[in-house]
C-alpha positions in Angstrom: 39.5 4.7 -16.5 41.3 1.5 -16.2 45.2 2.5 -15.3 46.0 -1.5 -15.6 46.4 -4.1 -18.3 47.2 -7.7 -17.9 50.3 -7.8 -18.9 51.7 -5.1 -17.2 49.8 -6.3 -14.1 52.3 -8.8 -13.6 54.8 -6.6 -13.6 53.4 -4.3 -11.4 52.7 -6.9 -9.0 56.5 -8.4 -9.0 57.6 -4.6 -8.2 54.6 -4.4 -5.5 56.3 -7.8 -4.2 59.7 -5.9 -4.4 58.5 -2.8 -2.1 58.2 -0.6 -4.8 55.9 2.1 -4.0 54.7 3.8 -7.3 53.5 -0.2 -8.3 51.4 -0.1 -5.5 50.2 3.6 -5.5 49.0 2.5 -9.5 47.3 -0.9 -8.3 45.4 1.3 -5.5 44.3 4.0 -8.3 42.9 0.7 -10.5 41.2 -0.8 -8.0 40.2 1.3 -4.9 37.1 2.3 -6.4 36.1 -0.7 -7.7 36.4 -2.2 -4.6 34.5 0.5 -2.5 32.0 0.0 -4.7 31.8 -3.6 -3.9 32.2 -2.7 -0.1 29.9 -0.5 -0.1 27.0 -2.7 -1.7 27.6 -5.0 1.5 28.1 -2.5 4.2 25.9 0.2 3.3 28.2 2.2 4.9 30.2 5.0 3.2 32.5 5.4 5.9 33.0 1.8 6.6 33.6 1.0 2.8 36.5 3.9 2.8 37.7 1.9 6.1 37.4 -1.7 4.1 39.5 -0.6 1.2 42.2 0.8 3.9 42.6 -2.1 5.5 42.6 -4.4 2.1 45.4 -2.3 0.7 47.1 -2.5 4.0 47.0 -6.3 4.1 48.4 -6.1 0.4 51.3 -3.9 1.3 52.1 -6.2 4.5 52.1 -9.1 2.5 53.4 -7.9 -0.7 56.5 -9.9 -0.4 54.5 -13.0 -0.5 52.4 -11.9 -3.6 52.7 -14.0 -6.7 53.0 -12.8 -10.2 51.1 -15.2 -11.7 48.0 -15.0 -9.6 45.4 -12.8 -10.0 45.7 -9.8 -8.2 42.5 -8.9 -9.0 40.5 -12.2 -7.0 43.3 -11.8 -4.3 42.2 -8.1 -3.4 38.7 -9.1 -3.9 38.9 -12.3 -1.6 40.5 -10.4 1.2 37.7 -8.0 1.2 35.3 -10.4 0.7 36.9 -12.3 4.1 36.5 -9.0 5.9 33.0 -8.4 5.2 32.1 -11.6 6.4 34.5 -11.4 9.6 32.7 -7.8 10.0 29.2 -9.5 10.4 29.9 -12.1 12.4 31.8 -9.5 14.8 29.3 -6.6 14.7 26.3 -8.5 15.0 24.8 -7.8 12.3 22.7 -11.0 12.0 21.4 -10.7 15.0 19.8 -7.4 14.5 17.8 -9.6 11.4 16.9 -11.9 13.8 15.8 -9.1 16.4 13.9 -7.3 13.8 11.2 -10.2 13.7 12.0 -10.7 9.4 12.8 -13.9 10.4 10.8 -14.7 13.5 9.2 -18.0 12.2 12.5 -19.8 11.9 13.1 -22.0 14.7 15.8 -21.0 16.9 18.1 -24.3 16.6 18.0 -23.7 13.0 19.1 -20.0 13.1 22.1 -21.6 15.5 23.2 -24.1 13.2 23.7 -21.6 10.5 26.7 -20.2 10.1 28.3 -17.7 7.6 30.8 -19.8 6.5 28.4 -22.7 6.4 26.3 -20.8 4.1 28.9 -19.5 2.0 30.1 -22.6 1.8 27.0 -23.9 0.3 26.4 -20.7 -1.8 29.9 -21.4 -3.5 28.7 -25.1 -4.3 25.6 -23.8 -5.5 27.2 -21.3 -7.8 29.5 -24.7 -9.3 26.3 -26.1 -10.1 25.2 -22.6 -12.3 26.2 -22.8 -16.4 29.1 -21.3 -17.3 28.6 -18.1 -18.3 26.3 -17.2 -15.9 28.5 -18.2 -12.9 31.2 -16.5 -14.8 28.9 -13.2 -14.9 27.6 -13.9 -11.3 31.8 -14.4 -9.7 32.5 -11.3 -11.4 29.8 -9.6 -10.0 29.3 -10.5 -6.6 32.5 -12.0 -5.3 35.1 -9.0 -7.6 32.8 -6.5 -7.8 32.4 -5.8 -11.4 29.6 -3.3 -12.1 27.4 -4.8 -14.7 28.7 -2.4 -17.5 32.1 -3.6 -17.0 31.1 -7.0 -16.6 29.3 -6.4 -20.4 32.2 -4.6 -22.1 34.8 -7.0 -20.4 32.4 -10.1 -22.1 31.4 -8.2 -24.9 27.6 -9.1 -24.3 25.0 -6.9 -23.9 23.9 -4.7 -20.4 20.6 -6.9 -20.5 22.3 -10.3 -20.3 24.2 -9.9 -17.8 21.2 -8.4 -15.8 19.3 -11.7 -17.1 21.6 -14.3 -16.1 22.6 -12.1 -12.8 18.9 -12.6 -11.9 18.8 -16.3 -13.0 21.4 -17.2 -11.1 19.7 -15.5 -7.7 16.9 -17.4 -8.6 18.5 -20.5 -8.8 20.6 -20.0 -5.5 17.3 -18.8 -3.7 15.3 -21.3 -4.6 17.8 -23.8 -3.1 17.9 -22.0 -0.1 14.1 -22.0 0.3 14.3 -26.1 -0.9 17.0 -26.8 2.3 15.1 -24.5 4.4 18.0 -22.1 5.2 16.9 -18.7 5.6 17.0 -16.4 2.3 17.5 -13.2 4.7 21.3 -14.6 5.2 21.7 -14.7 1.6 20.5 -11.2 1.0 23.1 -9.9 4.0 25.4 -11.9 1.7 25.0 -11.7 -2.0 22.4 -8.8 -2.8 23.3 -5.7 -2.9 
């Protein structure tokens, strides 16, 4: 059930910015589970998704007198979370335990050291510049805010099957530039597939 329109997003993000509690309490019921969801498909962790969306919503109350109006709140909540998942691989370890489970074992080791999250994301985000459109419209909604892809069709007004198609086009394409600079598709797949 979406609790939140636009226009009265605004408003309940000045009051957020103002302290007031029931504007927060109604931004967490619209997006908490949306972005667990999203955590989730990352972490593959129930408990640490529960823990992401804590912390997110903590970070938003903390900074809530800084928030802006104008901006979406929506791809600010989603950013921050996005920002943790990253920080939470590079400080758990994760990619090492890819690299330890021999998936990647005949990528050379100064390779695997030059690559960094951020570097990849980095070049994943030019990538996705280079994508049509609607597709990287489809594609941001989906993998960077979450969007299921039945709310990314009703919210377009397109059909469940093209946003699948042009979800899976634009993997392709990313993958296969991946695989054309020789930068390890495994990192992607931590990344971007859930």
């Amino acid at each position: 059930m979406q609790y939140v329109t636009l226009r009265n997003e605004s408003l309940l993000v000045r009051n957020l910015s103002r302290g007031n509690l029931l504007a927060f309490n109604t931004l967490y019921k619209e997006y908490s589970g949306r972005l667990y969801r999203f955590a989730f498909g990352y972490l593959k962790s129930e408990d640490e998704a529960e823990e992401l969306v804590q912390e997110v919503f903590t970070i938003i109350w903390e900074k809530r007198a800084d928030l802006k109006e104008e901006l979406s709140f929506k791809s600010f909540l989603f950013s921050i979370a996005f920002n943790i998942i990253r920080k939470h691989f590079r400080t758990k370890a994760h990619l090492s335990d890819y690299f330890k489970s021999g998936l990647i074992d005949d990528m050379d080791i100064q390779t695997s050291q030059k690559i960094t999250y951020d570097s990849l994301y980095q070049y994943i985000t030019e990538l996705v510049d280079q994508i049509p459109q609607r597709r990287k419209e489809i594609f941001i909604k989906s993998r960077f805010e979450g969007l299921s892809i039945k709310e990314i069709a009703e919210e377009l007004k397109i059909s469940h099957k093209t946003v699948e198609n042009q979800l899976t086009d634009a993997l392709k394409f990313i993958r296969t530039n991946l695989n054309r600079e020789n930068i390890p598709v495994i990192l992607f797949f931590v990344l971007f597939v859930s």
